[in-house]
Every structure is written in C-alpha cells, then in structure tokens.
C-alpha positions in Angstrom: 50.3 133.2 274.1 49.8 135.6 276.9 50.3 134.6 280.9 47.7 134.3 282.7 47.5 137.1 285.7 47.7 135.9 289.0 45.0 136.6 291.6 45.4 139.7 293.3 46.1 137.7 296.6 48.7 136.0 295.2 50.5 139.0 294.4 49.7 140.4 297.7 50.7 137.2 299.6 54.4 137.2 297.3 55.2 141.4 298.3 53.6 141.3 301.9 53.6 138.0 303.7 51.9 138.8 306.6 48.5 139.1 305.0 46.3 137.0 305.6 43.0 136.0 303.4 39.8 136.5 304.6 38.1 134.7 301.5 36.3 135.7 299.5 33.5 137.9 300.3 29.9 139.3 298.2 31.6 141.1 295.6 35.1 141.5 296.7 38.1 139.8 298.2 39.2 140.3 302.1 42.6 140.2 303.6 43.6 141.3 307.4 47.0 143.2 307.5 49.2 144.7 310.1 48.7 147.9 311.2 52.9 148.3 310.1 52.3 147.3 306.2 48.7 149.1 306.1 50.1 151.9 304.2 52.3 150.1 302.3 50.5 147.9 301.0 47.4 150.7 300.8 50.0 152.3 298.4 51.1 149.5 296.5 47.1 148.9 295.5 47.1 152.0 294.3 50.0 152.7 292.9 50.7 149.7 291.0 47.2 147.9 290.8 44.9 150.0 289.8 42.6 150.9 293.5 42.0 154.0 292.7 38.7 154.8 294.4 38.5 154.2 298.2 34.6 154.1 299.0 34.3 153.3 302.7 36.4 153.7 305.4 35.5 152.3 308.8 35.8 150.8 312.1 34.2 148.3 314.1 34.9 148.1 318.3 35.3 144.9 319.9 35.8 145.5 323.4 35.8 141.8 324.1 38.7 141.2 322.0 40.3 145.1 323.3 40.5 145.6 319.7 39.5 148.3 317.3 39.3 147.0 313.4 39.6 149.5 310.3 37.3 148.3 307.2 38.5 149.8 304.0 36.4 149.1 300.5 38.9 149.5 297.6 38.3 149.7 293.5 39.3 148.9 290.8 37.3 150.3 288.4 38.7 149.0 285.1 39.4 145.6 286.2 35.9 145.7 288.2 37.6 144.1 291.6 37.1 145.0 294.8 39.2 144.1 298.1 38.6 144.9 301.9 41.5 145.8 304.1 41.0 145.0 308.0 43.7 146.6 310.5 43.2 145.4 314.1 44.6 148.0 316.6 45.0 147.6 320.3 41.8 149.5 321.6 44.0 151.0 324.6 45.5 153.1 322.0 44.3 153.2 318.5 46.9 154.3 315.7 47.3 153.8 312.6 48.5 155.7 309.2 46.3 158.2 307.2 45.7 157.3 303.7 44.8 161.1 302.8 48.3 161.1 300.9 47.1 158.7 298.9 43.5 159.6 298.7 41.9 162.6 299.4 38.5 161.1 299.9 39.6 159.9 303.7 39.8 162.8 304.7 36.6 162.7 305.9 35.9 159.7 306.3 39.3 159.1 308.8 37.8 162.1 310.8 34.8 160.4 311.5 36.4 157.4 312.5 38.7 159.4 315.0 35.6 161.0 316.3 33.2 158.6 316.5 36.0 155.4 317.8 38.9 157.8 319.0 41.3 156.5 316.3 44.4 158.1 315.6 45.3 158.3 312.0 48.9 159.7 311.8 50.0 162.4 309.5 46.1 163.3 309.1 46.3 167.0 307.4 43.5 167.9 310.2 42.1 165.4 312.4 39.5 167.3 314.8 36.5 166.2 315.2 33.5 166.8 313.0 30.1 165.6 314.6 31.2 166.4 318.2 32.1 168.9 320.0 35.8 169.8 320.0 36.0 169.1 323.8 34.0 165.9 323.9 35.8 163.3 325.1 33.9 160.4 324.6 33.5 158.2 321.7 30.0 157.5 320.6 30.3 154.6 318.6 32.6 152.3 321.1 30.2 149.1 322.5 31.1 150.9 325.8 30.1 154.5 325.5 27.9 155.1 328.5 29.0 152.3 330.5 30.3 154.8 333.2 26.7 156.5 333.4 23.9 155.1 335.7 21.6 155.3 333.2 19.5 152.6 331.7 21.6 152.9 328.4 25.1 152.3 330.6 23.3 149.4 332.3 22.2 147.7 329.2 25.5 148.5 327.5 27.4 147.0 330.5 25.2 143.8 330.6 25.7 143.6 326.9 29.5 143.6 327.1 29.8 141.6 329.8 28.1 138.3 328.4 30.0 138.5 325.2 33.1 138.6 327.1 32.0 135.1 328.4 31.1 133.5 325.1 34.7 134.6 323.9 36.6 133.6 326.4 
C-alpha cells in the first residue's frame, strides 16, 4: 500500500521553518517567507517539486506598513497545484534575490518590478529599466509617487496615504 503524500506545506514547513501559511487561497496555496530563504526555497520548488512554470511576478507597496511585498504564482503542471510566495522587504531599501537562474521567464517580469517599485533583485543578468527612462528616478507604481508634486494627483495621493496610516496604527 502506497504512503499517502504529504501536503506541500507540510513539506515546506519540515525544510524551512520560517514559513508561514497564508491558507489556502482560489486555486492555490499561499505561504509568506523571508526574504533570506526566498531563493532557497524558490529552488527547492523547482528543483525537487515539480514548479516549473513561474506565471506572475509582482509587488505590491504598502507605505503604511514601509514595506514592499513580492507576489510570485508558481506551477505545477503535472500535479495541477499552484502556490503564492510573498517576500516583505523594508521599503527604505528593497532587495531581494533574482530567480532568472532558475527561470528565465523573470527576466522580465523582475525588471518591471525594479522599474515600476524600485526593487533590487540581485544577481539580475540586466536589471535597467524597461518602461521608463533610463534616468527616471521615480517609481510609478509606489502609493506615494507624486506626493512631492503640488499637483492635484500628489494631494490626493498624500491624503490617501495619510488616513490609512491612521486606520493601521
């Protein structure tokens, strides 16, 4: 009689510790790890179970919270799962690995990120922007981009940011 597998968290949970479960979400399992095991563990999914299609590669600003969080959609194709990796990184100064080693497919998609947030990936084969300009040096999609302007877009924005610090503190 064969063993049955154990959930993909539960393997994750026995070789990295620090992970912690977000649930389970619409289609897909979630799990928050640190930005010191992210390649790792990104590896390790790979490598040994089977997430060989990366198919979104994000990040989400939370000024509020000074943090930056990386979204990454993983598959496996012939098991049909799905997981979602979140990295928080301190927004002061956003790094975190590249994953084009182990797929080429962020290539791209870790460029945009560093363009559009200002995160770092390290070891990135060519991380320059690709939507802005080369000397831009601003980050579009940050909650604060336009803050420092007068105009009624930096208002708003300001006004926005401000009365979602008070709700989370």
């Amino acid at each position: 009689m064969q063993q049955p597998q154990p959930s993909l968290f539960t393997t994750l949970l026995a070789k990295f510790p620090a992970a912690l479960w977000l649930g389970f979400l619409p289609r897909s399992e979630g799990v928050i790890i640190s930005v010191d095991e992210y390649h790792g563990l990104c590896s390790f999914l790979k490598n040994e179970q089977g997430f060989g299609y990366l198919s979104c590669l994000t990040a989400v600003d939370w000024p509020w919270k000074k943090q930056i969080e990386i979204v990454v959609h993983l598959e496996n194709w012939e098991r049909n799962d799905r997981l979602v990796l979140k990295v928080l990184l301190e927004r002061d100064n956003p790094e975190v690995a590249s994953l084009t080693d182990l797929w080429q497919g962020a290539n791209f998609l870790e460029r945009e990120v560093f363009d559009l947030f200002g995160v770092t990936f390290l070891n990135h084969p060519n991380l320059k922007r690709i939507l802005s300009p080369e000397d831009e040096t601003t980050f579009p999609l940050r909650k604060d981009f336009g803050v420092e302007n007068n105009d009624e877009y930096g208002k708003a924005a300001s006004t926005l940011i401000s009365s979602a610090t008070k709700l989370t503190v």
